[in-house]
Steps between C-alpha positions, in 0.01 A plus 500: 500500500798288362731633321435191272145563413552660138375880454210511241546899509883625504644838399879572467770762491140715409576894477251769458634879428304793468654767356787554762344321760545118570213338690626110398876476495578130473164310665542134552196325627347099475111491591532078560206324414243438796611775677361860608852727435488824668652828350521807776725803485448903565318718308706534128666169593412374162253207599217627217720544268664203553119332464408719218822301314399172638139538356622652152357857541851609481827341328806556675844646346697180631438164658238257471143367610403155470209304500417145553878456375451710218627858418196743465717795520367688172155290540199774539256422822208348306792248392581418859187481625450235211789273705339559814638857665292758638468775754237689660604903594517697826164719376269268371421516110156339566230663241251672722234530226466116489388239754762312720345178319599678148811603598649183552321350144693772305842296596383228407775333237436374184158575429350356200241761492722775483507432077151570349532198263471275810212646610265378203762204337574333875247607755509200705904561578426829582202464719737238708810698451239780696368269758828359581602861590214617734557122692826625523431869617241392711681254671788764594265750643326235716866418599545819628192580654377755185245327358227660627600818318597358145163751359691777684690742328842440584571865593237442844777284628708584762912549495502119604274350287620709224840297558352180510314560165792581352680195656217302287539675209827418466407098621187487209859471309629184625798656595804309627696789610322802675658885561333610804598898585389602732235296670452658800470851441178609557395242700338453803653241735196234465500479123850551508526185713263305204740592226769362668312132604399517094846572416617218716255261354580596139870433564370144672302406223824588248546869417803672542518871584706840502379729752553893548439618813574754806267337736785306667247298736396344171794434354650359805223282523454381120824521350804284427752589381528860503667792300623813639578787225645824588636749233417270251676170600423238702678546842390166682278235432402242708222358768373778677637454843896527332405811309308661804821456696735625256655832574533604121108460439431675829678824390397491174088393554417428881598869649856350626324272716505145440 
C-alpha cells in the first residue's frame, strides 16, 4: 500500500491510562484506504484498547483519532458508525433468541419505521425502507453461504458462522471502514479460509479494513501493512516478511525466533 494513498482511519500520539497502568503510551497508526491493516502484539500489548479508542467505546487521555479526515476523537460509536466505522468483536454479540435473517435487519440504518408516525402517515416509505433491508440481508447471507439458515436462530450457528454473521451485521451498515478482532478465533480452518476470500473480495470491491489477530497464517496472508505493538507502542510496522525478520518483534512476540 503506498504511502500516498490517504488514511480514511488515523489515530495519533493516542494514550490510554488506567489507574497506574499505561496500556497506550503514544500510538501512531494510518489504516489507508483500500487496504486490510493488520494490528498483532502479545497478550496486554494494547491492540483492544487501542480498537476500543478507534471505534469510540473509549476516549483516550492524549492524541487523536481521525476519520475520513475528520477528528472523531470525543464522537460516541453510534456517531462513527454514522460516517462509516464499525467493528465486529472476538466473541460474537449475535442475539441467539432471534433468527440469523433478523439479526442482520436489526442493523439496518435509518429505518423509517422505527418512528410510529411513519407507520400510519408514510407506509409506503416504510414498507420499501423494509424491503430494501431484507434484499440487502438476504443477499449477504447468500454471499456467504448462510442463507439456508436465515429462519434459524442465530445461537444454532457454529463459532464460524457466528463470525460471518457478525461480519454482515456490521456490512447491513454500509460501512466504509470495518474493525475486525479477532476473526479467526474460533474457527475451523475451512470457514476460516471463507472469511478470508470474503474479506479479500470486500477490500476488492472498495472497503478498507483494521484487523486484530494472532492467527499469523492469516495475517501473513491478508494483510498490508502491518502493526506490531508491544507494551503499548508500536515497535515495527511494515509488510509482513520485514517484521517477521526483525529481531526486536521476535523477542518481544515470535518466542525470539524470527
Amino acid at each position: 500500500m503506498s504511502q500516498a494513498t490517504p488514511a480514511v482511519l488515523e489515530a495519533t500520539g493516542v494514550r490510554v491510562r488506567f489507574g497506574g497502568f499505561t496500556a497506550l503510551d503514544g500510538v501512531d497508526l494510518a489504516v489507508r484506504a483500500g487496504s486490510i491493516t493488520g494490528l498483532v502484539g502479545p497478550n496486554g500489548a494494547g491492540k483492544s484498547t487501542l480498537f476500543d479508542v478507534l471505534a469510540g467505546r473509549r476516549r483516550p487521555q492524549a492524541g487523536a483519532v481521525r476519520l475520513m479526515g475528520r477528528t472523531v476523537t470525543q464522537m460516541p460509536v453510534h456517531r462513527r458508525a454514522q460516517l462509516g466505522l464499525t467493528r465486529t468483536f472476538q466473541i460474537s454479540r449475535e442475539l441467539g433468541s432471534l433468527t440469523v435473517l433478523e439479526n442482520l435487519l436489526l442493523a439496518a440504518p435509518r429505518q423509517p419505521g422505527e418512528a410510529i408516525w411513519n407507520v400510519f402517515a408514510r407506509p409506503g416509505l416504510v414498507r420499501r425502507a423494509e424491503e430494501a433491508a431484507l434484499s440487502r440481508a438476504d443477499a449477504l447471507l447468500t454471499r456467504v453461504s448462510l442463507r439456508h439458515l436465515a429462519d434459524q436462530p442465530a445461537d444454532a450457528l457454529s463459532g464460524g458462522q457466528k463470525k460471518l454473521l457478525e461480519l454482515c451485521r456490521a456490512l447491513m451498515l454500509q460501512p466504509r471502514v470495518v474493525l475486525l478482532d479477532e476473526p479467526a478465533a474460533g474457527v475451523n480452518p475451512v470457514l476460516l479460509s471463507e472469511i478470508a476470500d470474503f474479506v479479500r473480495t470486500l477490500r476488492d470491491e472498495g472497503l478498507t479494513f483494521a484487523i486484530v489477530e494472532h492467527n499469523m497464517d492469516l495475517i501473513a496472508a491478508l494483510c498490508d501493512p502491518i502493526y506490531v505493538l508491544a507494551e503499548g507502542r508500536v515497535l515495527r510496522h511494515g509488510r509482513f516478511s520485514e517484521i517477521a525478520a526483525d529481531d526486536a518483534v521476535a523477542q518481544a512476540y515470535l518466542g525470539g525466533a524470527a
